[in-house]
C-alpha positions as CSV (number, residue, x, y, z in Angstrom):
1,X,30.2,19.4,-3.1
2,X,30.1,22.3,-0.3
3,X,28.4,22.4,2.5
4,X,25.3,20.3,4.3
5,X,23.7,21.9,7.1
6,X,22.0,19.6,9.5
7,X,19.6,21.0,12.6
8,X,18.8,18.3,15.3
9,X,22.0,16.2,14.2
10,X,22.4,14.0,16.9
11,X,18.7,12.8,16.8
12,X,17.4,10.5,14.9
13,X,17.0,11.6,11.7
14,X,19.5,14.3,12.0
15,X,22.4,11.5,13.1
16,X,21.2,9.7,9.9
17,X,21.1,12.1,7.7
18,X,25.1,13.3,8.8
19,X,26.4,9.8,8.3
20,X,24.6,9.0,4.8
21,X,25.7,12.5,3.4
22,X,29.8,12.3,4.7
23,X,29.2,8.8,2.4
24,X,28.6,11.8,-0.2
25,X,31.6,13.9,0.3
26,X,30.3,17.3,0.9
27,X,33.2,19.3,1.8
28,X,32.2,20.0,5.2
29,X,28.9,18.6,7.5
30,X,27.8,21.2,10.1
31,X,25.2,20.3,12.8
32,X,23.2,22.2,14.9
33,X,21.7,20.6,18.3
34,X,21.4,21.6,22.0
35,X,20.0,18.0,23.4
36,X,16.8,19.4,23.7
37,X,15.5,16.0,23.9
38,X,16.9,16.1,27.6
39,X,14.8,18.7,28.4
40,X,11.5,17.4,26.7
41,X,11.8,13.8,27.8
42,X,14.4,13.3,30.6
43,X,18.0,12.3,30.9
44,X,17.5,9.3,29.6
45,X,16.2,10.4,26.3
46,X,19.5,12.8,26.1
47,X,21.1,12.5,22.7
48,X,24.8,13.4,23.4
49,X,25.9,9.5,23.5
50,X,25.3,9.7,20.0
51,X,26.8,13.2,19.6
52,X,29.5,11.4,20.4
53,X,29.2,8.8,17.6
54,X,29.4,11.3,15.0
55,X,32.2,12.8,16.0
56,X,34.1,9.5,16.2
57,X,32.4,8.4,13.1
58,X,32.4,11.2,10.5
59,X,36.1,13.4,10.5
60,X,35.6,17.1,10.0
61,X,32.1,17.3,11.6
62,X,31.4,20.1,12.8
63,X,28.9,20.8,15.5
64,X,27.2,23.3,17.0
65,X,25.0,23.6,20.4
66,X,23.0,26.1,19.4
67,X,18.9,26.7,20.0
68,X,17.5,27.1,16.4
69,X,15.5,30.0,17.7
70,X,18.6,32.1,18.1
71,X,18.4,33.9,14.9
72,X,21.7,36.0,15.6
73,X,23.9,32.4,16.0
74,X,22.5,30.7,13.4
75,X,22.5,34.2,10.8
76,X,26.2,33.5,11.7
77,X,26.3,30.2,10.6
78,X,24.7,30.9,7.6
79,X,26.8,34.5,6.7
80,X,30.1,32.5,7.2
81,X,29.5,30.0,4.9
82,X,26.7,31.8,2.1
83,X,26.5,30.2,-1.0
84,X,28.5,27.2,-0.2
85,X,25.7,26.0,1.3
86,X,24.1,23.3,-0.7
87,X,21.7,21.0,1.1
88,X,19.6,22.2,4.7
89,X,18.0,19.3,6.5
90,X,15.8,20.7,9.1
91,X,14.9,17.6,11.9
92,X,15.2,20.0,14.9
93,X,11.9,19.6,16.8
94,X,9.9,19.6,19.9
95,X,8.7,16.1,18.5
96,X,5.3,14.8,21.2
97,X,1.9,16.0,20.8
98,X,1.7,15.5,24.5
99,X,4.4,17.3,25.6
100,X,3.5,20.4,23.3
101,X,0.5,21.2,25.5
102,X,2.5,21.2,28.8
103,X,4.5,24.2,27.5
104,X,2.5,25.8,24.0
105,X,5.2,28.2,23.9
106,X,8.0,26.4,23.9
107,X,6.4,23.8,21.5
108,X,5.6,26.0,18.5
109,X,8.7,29.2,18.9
110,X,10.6,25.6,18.3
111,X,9.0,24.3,15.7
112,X,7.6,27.2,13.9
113,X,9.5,30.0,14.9
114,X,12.9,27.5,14.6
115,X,11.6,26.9,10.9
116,X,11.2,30.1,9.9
117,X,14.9,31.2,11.0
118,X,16.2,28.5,9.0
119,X,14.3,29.6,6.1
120,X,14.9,33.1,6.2
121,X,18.4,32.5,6.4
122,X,18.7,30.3,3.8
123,X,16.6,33.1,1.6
124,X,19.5,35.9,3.1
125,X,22.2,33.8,2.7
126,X,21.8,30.5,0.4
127,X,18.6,30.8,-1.8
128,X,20.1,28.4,-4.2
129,X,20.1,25.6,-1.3
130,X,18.0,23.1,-0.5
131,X,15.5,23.2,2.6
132,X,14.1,20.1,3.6
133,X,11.9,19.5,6.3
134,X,11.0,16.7,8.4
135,X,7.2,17.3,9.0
136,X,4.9,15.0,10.4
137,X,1.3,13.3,9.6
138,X,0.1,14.9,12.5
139,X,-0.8,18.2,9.8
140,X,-4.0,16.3,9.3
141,X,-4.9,15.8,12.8
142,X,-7.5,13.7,14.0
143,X,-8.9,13.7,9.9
144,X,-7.9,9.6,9.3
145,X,-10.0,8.9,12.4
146,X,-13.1,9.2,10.3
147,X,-12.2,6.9,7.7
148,X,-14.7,4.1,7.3
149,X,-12.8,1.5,9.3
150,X,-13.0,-2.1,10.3
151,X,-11.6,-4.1,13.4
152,X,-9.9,-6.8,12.7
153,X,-8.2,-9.3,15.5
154,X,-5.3,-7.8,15.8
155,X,-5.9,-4.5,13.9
156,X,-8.0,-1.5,12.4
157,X,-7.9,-1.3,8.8
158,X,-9.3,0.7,6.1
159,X,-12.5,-0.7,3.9
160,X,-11.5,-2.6,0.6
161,X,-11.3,-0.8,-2.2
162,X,-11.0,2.7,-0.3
163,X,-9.2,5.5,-2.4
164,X,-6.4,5.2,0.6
165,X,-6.4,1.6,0.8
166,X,-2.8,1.9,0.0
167,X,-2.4,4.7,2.2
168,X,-3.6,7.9,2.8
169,X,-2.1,10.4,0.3
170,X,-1.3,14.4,0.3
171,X,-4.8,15.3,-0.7
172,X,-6.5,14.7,3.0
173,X,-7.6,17.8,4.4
174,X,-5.4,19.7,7.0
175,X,-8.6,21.6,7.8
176,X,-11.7,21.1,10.2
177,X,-9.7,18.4,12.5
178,X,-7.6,18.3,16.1
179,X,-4.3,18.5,15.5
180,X,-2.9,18.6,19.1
181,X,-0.8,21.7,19.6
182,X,2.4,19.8,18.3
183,X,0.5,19.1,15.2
184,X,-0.8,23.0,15.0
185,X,3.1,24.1,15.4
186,X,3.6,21.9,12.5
187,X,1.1,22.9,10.5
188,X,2.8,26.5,11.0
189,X,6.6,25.3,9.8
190,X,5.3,22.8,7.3
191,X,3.0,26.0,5.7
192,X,6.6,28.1,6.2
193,X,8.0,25.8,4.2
194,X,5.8,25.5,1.7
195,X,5.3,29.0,1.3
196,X,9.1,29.9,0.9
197,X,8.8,27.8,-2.1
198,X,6.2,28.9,-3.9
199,X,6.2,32.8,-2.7
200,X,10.1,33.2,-2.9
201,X,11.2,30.5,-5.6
202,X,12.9,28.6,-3.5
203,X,13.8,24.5,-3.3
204,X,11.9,23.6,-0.2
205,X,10.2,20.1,0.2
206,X,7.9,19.0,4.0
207,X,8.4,15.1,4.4
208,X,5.1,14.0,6.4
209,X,6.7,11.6,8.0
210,X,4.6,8.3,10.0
211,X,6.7,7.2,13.0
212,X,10.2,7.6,12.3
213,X,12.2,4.7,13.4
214,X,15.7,2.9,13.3
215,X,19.0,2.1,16.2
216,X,19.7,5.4,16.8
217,X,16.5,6.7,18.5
218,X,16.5,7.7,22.7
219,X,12.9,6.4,23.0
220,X,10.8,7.6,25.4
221,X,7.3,7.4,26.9
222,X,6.2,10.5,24.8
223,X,8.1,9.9,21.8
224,X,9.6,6.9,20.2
225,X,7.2,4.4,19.7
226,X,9.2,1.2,18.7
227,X,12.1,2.1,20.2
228,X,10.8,2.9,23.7
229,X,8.6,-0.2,22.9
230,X,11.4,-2.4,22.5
231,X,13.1,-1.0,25.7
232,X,10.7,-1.9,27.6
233,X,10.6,-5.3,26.3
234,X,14.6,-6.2,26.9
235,X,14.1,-4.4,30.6
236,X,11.1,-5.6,31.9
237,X,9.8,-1.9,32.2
238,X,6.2,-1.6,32.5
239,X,4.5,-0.5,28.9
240,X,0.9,1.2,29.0
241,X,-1.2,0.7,25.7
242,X,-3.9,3.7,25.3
243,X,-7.4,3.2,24.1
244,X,-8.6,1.4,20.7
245,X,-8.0,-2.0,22.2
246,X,-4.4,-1.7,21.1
247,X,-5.5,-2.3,17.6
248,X,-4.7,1.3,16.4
249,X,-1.7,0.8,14.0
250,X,1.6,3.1,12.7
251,X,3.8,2.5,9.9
252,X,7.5,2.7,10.7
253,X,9.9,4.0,8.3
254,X,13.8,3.3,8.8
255,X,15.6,6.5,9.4
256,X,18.2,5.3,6.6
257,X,15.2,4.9,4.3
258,X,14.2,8.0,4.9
259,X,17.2,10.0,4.4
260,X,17.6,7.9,1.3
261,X,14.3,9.8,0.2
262,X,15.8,13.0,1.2
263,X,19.1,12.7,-1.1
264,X,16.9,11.8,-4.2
265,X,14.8,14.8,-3.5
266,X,18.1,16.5,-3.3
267,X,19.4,15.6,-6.5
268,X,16.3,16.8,-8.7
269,X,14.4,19.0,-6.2
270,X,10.7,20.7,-6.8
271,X,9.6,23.8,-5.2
272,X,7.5,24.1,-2.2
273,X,6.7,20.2,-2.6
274,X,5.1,18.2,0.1
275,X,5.0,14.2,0.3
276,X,3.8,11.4,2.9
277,X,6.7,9.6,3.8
278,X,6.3,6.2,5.8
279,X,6.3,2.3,6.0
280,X,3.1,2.6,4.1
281,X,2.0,-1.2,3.2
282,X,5.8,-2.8,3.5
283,X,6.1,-1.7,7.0
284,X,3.2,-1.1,9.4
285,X,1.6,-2.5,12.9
286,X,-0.4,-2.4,15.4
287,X,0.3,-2.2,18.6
288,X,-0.5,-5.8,19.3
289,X,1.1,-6.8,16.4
290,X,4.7,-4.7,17.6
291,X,3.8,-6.3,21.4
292,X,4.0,-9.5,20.0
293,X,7.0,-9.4,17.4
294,X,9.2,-7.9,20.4
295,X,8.2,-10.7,22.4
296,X,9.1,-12.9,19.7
297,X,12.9,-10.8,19.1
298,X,13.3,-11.0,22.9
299,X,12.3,-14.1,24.0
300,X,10.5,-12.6,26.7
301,X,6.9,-11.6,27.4
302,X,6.2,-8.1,27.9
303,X,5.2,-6.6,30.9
304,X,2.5,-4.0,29.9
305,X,-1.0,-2.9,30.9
306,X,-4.3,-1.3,29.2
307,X,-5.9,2.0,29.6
308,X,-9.1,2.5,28.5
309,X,-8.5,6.5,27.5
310,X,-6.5,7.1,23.8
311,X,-4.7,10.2,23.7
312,X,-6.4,13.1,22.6
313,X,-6.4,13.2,18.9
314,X,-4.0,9.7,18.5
315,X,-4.6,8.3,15.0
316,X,-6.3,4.9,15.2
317,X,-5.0,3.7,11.7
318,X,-2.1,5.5,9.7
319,X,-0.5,3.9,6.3
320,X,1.6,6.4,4.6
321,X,0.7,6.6,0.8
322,X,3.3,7.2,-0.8
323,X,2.4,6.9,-4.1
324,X,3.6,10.4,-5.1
325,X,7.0,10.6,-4.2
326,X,7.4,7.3,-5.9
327,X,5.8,8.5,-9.3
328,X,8.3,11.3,-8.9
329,X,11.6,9.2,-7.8
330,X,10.4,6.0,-8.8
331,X,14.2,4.6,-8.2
332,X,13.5,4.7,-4.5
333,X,12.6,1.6,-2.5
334,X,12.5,0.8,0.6
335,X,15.5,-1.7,2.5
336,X,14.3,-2.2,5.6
337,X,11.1,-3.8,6.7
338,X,9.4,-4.3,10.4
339,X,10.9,-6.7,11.7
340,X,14.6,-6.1,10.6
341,X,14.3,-2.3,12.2
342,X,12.9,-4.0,15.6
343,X,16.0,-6.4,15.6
344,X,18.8,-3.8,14.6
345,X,16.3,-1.2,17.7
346,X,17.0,-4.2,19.8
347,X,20.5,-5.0,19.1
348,X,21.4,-1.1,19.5
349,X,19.4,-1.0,22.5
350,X,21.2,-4.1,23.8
351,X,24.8,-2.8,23.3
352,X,23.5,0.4,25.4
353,X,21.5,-0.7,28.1
């Protein structure tokens, strides 16, 4: 089947996306990751313990510690290999809205400049790959905050009967809103993208993904919510909650059922496509709600405090509608709900810790 190129493949999504596609027998899996992570977030957010998985798990893997902003290494990548290059799945990111605005340089040559290697690359090298690109629902910025909303006791939630009532779809504005300067950086790949697909011909797709979830996170404080959530939970570790009376709610998508949503893109791919990808209305919380549920896993009560300031720009209520992608590859469902990706986050957690 050739070759699968993954960028930030011992993350998250990128780990994910290497174990689901050696399951699909491409001929060889090449990553590209330089535990960045460590950098942003601290050594205890390093990714290299599960750098090490892959290698153990999936023979042939190749790897590759390389910055995605080095266009010379990864043009080498690209020229050795050429047209045997089937399937790009671009994760690689500086990943917290918070962080971006401690270094704005850093933050967007990452994720835009990064992006727009890749692509040009692929264009040089592999046009009749396919790019796809974990975006975010931070493109929209601060937009779902004006929704007409309506506290509940545990939660916000959107009006009945509102157009987004089952989540907010690819037709809100990116315009006239506060992204943060991750979400601006964002805006910048996830416009890359979109453009290499429409202006050059080529099989691109941006993924807007909600909060991207599953065992094989490094949570932290700026990034991570359920898994740093639940870590703080088994440890004892004191857990802030920001603004909105900890009703503001997420949905939480399993990084296997995202990547499943990546291989049916794969296998009939659109050009310069964009979707919301998320828990939409099977998997979503609020803070209060997760609180409680990883009491409930744990058996313990959480240690955790409330600040009166949200985070610049935070969404107070995000469901992921993904009525699009479904329309297009309506044999897609989803396999993992809330509370069976809080249990497998704590029994990964637990085997670590």
């Amino acid at each position: 089947m050739g070759v699968a190129l993954v960028t930030g493949s011992a993350g998250l999504i990128g780990s994910a996306s290497v174990r689901f596609l050696a399951r699909k027998k491409f001929d060889r899996i090449i990553g590209i990751d330089n535990d960045m992570r460590k950098y942003f977030f601290g050594r205890e957010a390093s990714t290299r313990w599960n750098l090490r998985k892959i290698k153990d798990e999936v023979p042939g893997y190749v790897h590759h510690g390389l910055d995605i902003r080095n266009r010379s290494g990864v043009e080498k990548i690209f020229a050795e290999h050429g047209s045997d290059i089937r399937l790009i799945i671009h994760t690689a990111a500086q990943p917290s809205h918070d962080w971006a605005s401690r270094e704005p340089f850093s933050d967007f040559t990452i994720n835009a400049n990064g992006t727009l290697v890749l692509l040009e690359m692929m264009r040089l090298h592999a046009p009749k790959a396919v790019f796809i690109f974990t975006s975010t629902n931070k493109v929209y910025g601060d937009n779902p905050n004006f929704l007409p909303l309506r506290e509940l006791d545990t939660r916000w939630e959107i009006e009945n009967g509102h157009a987004y009532a089952d989540g907010i779809d690819e037709s809100m504005s990116i315009d006239r809103t506060m992204h943060s300067l991750f979400g601006a950086s964002k805006v910048a790949a996830d416009i890359l993208v979109q453009e290499y697909g429409r202006y050059f011909g080529l099989k691109t797709a941006c993924f807007r993904g909600g909060c991207l979830t599953g065992p094989d996170h490094s949570g932290a404080q700026l990034h991570g919510f359920l898994s740093y959530l639940m870590k703080c939970a088994i440890t004892g570790q004191l857990y802030t909650v920001f603004g909105y009376k900890g009703k503001q709610v997420r949905d939480n998508i399993h990084s296997a059922d995202l990547v499943n949503m990546f291989w049916h893109y794969y296998r009939n791919p659109k050009r310069g496509e964009v979707y919301n990808a998320g828990g939409g209305r099977v998997s979503n919380c609020s803070m209060l709600e997760a609180i409680s549920l990883c009491e409930e896993i744990t058996g313990k009560k959480m240690n955790w405090t409330y600040s009166e300031t949200p985070r610049r720009g935070d969404h107070i209520w995000y469901v992921s509608g993904l009525k699009k992608f479904r329309g297009d590859y309506p044999d897609w469902e989803f396999t993992f709900d809330l509370r069976q990706i809080l249990v497998q986050i704590h029994d990964g957690l637990s085997s670590r810790l």
